[in-house]
C-alpha positions in Angstrom: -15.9 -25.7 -8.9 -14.4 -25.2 -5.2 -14.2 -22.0 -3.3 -10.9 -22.8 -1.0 -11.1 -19.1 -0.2 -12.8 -15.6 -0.4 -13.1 -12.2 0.3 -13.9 -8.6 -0.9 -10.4 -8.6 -2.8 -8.9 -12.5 -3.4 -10.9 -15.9 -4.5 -8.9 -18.7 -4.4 -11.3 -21.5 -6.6 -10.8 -25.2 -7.9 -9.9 -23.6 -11.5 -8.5 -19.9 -10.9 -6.9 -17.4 -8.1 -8.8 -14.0 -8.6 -6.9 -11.1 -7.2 -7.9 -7.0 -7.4 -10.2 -7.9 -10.6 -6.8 -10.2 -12.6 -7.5 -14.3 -12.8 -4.8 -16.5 -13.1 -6.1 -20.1 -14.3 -4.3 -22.5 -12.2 -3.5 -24.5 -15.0 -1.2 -21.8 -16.1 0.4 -21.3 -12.8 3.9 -22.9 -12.2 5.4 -22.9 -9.7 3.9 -20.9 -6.2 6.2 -19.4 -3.7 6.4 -16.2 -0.7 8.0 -13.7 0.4 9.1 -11.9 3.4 9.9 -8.3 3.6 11.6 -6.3 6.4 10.0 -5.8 9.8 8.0 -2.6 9.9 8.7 -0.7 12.9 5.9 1.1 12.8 4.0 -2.0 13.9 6.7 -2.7 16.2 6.6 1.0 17.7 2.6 0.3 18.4 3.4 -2.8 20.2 6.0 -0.6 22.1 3.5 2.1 23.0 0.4 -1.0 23.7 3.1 -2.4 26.4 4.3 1.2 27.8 0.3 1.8 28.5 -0.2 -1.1 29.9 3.1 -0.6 32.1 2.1 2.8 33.0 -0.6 2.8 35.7 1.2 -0.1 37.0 4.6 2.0 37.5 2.6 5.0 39.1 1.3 2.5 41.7 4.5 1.3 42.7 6.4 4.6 42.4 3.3 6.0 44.7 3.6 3.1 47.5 7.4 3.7 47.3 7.4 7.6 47.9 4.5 6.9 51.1 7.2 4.7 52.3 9.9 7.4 51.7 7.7 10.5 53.3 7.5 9.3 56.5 4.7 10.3 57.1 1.0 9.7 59.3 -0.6 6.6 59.3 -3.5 8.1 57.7 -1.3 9.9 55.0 0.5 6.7 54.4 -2.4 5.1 54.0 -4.5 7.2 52.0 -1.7 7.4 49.4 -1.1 3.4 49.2 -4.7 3.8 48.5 -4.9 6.1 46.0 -1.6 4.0 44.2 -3.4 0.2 44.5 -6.9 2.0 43.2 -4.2 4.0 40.3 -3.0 0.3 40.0 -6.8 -1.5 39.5 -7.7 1.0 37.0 -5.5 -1.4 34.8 -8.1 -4.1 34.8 -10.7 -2.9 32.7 -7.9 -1.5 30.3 -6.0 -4.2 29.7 -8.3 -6.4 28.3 -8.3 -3.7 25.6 -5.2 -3.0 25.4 -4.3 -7.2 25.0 -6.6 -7.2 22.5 -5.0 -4.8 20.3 -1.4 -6.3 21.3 -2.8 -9.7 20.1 -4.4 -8.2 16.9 -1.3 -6.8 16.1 0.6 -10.2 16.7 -1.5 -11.7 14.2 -1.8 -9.4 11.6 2.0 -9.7 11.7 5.0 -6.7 11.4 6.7 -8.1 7.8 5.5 -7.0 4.3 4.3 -11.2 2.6 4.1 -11.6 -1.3 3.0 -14.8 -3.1 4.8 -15.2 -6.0 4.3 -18.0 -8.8 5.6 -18.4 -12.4 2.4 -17.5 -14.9 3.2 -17.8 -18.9 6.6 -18.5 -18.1 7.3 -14.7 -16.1 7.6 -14.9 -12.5 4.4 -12.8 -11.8 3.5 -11.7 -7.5 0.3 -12.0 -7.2 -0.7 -10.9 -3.4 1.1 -8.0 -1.4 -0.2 -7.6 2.3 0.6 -6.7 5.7 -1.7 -9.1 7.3 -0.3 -12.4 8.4 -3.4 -13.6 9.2 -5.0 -13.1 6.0 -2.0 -14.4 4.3 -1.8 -17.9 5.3 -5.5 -17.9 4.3 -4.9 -17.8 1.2 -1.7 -19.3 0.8 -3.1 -22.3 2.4 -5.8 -22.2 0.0 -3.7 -22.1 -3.0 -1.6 -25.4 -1.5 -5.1 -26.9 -1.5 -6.4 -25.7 -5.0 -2.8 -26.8 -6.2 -3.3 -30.2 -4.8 -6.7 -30.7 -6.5 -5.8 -29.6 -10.2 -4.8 -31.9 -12.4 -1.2 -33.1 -12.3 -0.7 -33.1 -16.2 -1.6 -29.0 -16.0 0.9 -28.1 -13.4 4.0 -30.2 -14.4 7.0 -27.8 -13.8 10.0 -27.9 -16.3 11.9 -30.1 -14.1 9.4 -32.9 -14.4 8.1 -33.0 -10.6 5.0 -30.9 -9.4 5.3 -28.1 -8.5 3.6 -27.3 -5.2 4.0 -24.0 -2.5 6.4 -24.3 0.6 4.0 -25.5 3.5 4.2 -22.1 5.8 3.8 -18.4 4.5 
């Protein structure tokens, strides 16, 4: 037997995909397939607020070079206020890399709703529901690959050719 995948929840094996304590045999799965749902703008309202934090500091130091320009005033007042704005500016560094890390997490966990679907006993059963895109293809992969390797005579579809899972999730 081959382990094409696993983790705390999913096992995706030579003979069987385990999911949340049900087996399917592969040899009684038909046909595998996905789903996409909507977006979910909740993710897309954390990318939102990930950018606008990122933007902020970056704004104030302008917006503070622009109103020492405007004042008209000292040299010194001028210049300790350009100062204070670049230093507002340079406090970005450190936080970005954080803040890019979460933005690129979020990218790759994805913003749509995925199902894997596949005709079991005849009845078009889903048998994955996540949010992580990541995590998704994973599996999905490994179910092409555990498809590939089971024997053709067990996963015949009604229309004579085999059956096999769309090549992207």
């Amino acid at each position: 037997m081959t382990t094409y995948y696993d983790d705390r929840a999913v096992q995706v094996t030579s003979t069987a995909l385990r999911v949340d304590g049900r087996t399917y045999p592969l040899a009684e799965l038909g046909m595998v397939w996905h789903r996409r749902g909507g977006r979910s703008w909740r993710v897309l309202a954390g990318r939102g607020a990930v950018g606008a934090a990122l933007a902020g500091p970056l704004v104030a130091a302008v917006l503070g070079i622009g109103l020492a320009v405007w004042l008209h005033r000292s040299a010194v007042v001028t210049i300790a206020i350009v100062g204070a704005s670049v230093l507002i500016g340079l406090g970005v560094g450190p936080l970005a890399d954080v803040l890019f890390e979460r933005l690129d997490r979020s990218y790759a966990r994805g913003s749509r709703e995925l199902e894997m679907w596949a005709r079991w006993r005849g009845q078009p059963v889903r048998l994955l529901q996540t949010h992580d895109a990541l995590r998704f293809g994973k599996i999905y992969r490994a179910m092409q690959r555990a498809m590939e390797h089971t024997p053709q005579s067990k996963v015949i579809g009604a229309s004579g050719s085999r059956p096999r899972p769309r090549s992207r999730p």
